[in-house]
N, C-alpha and C positions, 0 to 999 in steps of 0.2 A: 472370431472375437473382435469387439469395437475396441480400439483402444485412442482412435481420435475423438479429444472432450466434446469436439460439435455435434459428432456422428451419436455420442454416449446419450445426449442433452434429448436430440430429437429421437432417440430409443425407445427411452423413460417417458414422453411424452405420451407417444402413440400407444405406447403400455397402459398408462393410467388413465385414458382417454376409454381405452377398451376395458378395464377393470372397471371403470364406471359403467359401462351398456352393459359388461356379462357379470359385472359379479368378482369379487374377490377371486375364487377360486374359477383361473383363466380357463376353459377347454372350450375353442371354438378355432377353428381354422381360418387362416387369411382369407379365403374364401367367405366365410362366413360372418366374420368382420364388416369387409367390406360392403357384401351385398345387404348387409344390415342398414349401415350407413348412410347408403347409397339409396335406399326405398325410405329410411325416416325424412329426409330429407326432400324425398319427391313427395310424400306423406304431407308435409308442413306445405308445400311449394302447393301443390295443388288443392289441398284443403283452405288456406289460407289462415294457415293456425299457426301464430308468431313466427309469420314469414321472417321477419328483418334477425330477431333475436337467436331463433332457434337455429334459420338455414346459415347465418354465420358461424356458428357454430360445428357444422357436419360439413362446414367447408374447408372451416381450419383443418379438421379431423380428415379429411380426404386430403387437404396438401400436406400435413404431416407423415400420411401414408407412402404417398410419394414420393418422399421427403426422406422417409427411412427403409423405402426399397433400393434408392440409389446409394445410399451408406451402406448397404448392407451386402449389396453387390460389388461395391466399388471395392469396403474393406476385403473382400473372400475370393476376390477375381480379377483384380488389377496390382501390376508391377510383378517385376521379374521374379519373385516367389512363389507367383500364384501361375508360372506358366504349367499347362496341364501335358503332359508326354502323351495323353490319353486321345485328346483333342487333336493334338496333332499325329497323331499315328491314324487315325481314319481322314485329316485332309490331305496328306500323304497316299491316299489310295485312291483319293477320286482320281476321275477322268473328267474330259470333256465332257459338256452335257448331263453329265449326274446334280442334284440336286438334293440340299439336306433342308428339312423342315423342321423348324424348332419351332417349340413352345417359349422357348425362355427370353428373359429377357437382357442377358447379360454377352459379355461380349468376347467369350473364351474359343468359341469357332471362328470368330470374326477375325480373335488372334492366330490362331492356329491355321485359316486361311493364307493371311498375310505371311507368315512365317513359311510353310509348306505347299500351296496351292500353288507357285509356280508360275504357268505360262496362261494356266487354264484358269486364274482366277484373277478378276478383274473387278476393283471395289465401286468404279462407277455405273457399270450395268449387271454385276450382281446380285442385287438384293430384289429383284422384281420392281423394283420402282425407278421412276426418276429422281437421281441426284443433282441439286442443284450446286453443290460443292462437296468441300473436304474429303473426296473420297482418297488423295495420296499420302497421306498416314495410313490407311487401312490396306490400303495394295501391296503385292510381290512385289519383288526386286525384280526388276525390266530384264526380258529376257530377249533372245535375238531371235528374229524372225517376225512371220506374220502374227497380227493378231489372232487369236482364238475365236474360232465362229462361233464354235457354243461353249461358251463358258461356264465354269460352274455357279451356280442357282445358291445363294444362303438365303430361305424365306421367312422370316420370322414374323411368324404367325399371329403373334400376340403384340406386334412394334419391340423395340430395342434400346435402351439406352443410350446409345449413340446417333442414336436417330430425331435429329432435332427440328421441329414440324414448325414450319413458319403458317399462319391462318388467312395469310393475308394473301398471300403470293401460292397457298396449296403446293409449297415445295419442301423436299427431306437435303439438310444437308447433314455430312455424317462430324461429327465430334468426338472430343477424345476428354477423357477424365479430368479432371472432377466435373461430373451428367449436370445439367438445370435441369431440376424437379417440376419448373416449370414451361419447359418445355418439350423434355423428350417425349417421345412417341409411345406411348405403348397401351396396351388394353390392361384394362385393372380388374384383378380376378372375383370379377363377380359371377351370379350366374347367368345373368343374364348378357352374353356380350356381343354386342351389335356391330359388326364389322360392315355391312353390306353398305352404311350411308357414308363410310368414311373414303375417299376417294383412294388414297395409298394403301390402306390395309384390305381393301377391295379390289386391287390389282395384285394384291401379293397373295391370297389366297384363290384369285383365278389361276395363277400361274402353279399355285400348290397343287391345286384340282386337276390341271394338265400333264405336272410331273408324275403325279400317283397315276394317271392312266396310262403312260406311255412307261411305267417302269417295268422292268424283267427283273430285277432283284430290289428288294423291298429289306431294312438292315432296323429295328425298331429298338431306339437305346433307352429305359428307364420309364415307358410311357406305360400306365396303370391302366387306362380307361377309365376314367373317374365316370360314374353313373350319373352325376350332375352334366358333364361337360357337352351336349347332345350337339353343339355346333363339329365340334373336334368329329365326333364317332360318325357325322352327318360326313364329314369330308372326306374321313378315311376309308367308309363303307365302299366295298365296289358292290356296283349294282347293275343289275340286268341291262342297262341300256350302253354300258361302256362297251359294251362287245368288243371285247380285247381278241385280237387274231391268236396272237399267244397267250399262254401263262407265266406265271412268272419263275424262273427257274430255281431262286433260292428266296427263301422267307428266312429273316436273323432276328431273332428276338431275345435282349440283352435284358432279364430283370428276375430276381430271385424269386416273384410270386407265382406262382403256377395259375391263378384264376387271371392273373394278369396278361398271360401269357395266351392264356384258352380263349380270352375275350377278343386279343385281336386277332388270331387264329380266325374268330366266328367272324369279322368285321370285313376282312378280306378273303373269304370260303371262293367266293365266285371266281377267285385270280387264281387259284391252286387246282390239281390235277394227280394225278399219279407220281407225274415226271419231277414235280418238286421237291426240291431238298428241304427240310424246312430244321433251323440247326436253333439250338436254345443252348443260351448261357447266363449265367447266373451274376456277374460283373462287365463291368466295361473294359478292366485287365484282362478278364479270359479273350476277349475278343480278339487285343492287340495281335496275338501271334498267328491268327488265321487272317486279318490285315496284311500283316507283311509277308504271309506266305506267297512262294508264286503262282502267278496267276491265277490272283485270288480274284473273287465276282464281286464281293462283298463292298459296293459303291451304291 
């Protein structure tokens, strides 16, 4: 729930912004908002049809989107009420070298690192990218001994809210709340999402593409397969040319839908075998207590 008036102001805005494109009676997905937006605008742009008047227009309408996904993550997932036990009960179980892939773009792993990651996680190298600063707000408490040769991997797939892109200089320094809407990092959910010409989110989904081929256990929390998303299901698919020497030993899949379930079953078939365990649960709670079991794989 918003309950700061500025966060309220720009809510209402981007609400009636979209009641005007769909229609009184709202049923259309952020997805389908945006990528609305986002083609009338290239519509006018490239047609040349009230370039000045219109594209001001669907520009505002994109920075108010952005504008009310940092409100809306900021309000649901920042300050000590919103820390998750959940988030941090699986970075508690990494290891070295393990690697988590998010879609999201909010910063509840990022805390749950910091807080539990330890020795093995290290906020300047990572995120798969180079940081040009602030990464010691987002770090563990210093621990003794040598550095960690492989640390643990957060890759966020889609950019982060804390991740503030400078244009000039091609560098991410990381930040901390309240986000610039106009500068964080991130991919806005259309359908169409071009990562490959952006230099950092083109190294963070190479690195994604190396950890899914080099994983033995694979832990999938809340992810649907949306039938739009064809870059995602492109990255996640293992395919004939991975020639993986092993398979993977456990497959985890966290989400109550069963077609959800089946689809990334189909998406990774080539990594499984006979020998694998492959465990489904229905929340991200059920999960905690085979986490903290011993010697548990589940990373």
């Amino acid at each position: 729930m918003l309950t700061d008036s500025g966060h309220c102001k720009i809510a209402k805005a981007l609400i009636s912004s979209a009641r005007e494109m769909f229609g009184a009676d709202l049923r259309v997905t952020m997805e389908q908002f945006f990528t609305q937006v986002e083609f009338l605008r290239k519509l006018h742009i490239d047609l040349k049809i009230d370039r000045g008047r219109v594209t001001r227009k669907y520009d505002k309408i994109r920075r108010l989107f952005f504008q009310a996904v940092g409100c809306l993550l900021e309000a649901s997932t920042e300050g000590p009420q919103c820390v998750c036990t959940y988030h941090q009960a699986l970075a508690s179980a990494l290891q070295a070298g393990d690697a988590v892939l998010t879609f999201n773009y909010d910063t509840l792993m990022d805390a749950a690192l910091k807080a539990r990651g330890g020795h093995w996680w290290r906020a300047n190298d990572g995120y798969g990218v180079s940081i040009a600063g602030g990464a010691d707000p987002w770090d563990s408490p210093k621990t003794r001994g040598k550095p960690c040769s492989r640390p643990i991997k957060l890759l966020k797939l889609h950019g982060s809210l804390n991740w503030e892109w400078d244009e000039i200089s091609h560098s991410v320094t990381l930040t901390s709340s309240p986000y610039n809407p106009d500068k964080f990092l991130i991919i806005p959910p259309a359908v169409n999402k071009d990562i490959t010409g952006h230099p950092v989110l083109n190294s963070v989904w190479k690195e994604a593409r190396s950890a899914l081929r080099l994983a033995r256990v694979i832990l999938v929390i809340g992810y649907s397969v949306p039938e739009t998303d064809l870059l995602a299901q492109a990255l996640l698919r293992v395919d004939p040319a991975w020639e993986r020497s092993k398979p993977l030993t456990h497959l985890i899949l966290v989400n109550p839908e069963g077609q959800a379930r089946g689809d990334m079953v189909r998406l990774v078939a080539r990594a499984i075998d006979g020998a694998t365990r492959v465990v489904w649960e229905d929340r991200f709670s059920d999960l905690v207590p085979l986490l903290a079991s011993p010697g548990n794989e589940a990373t």
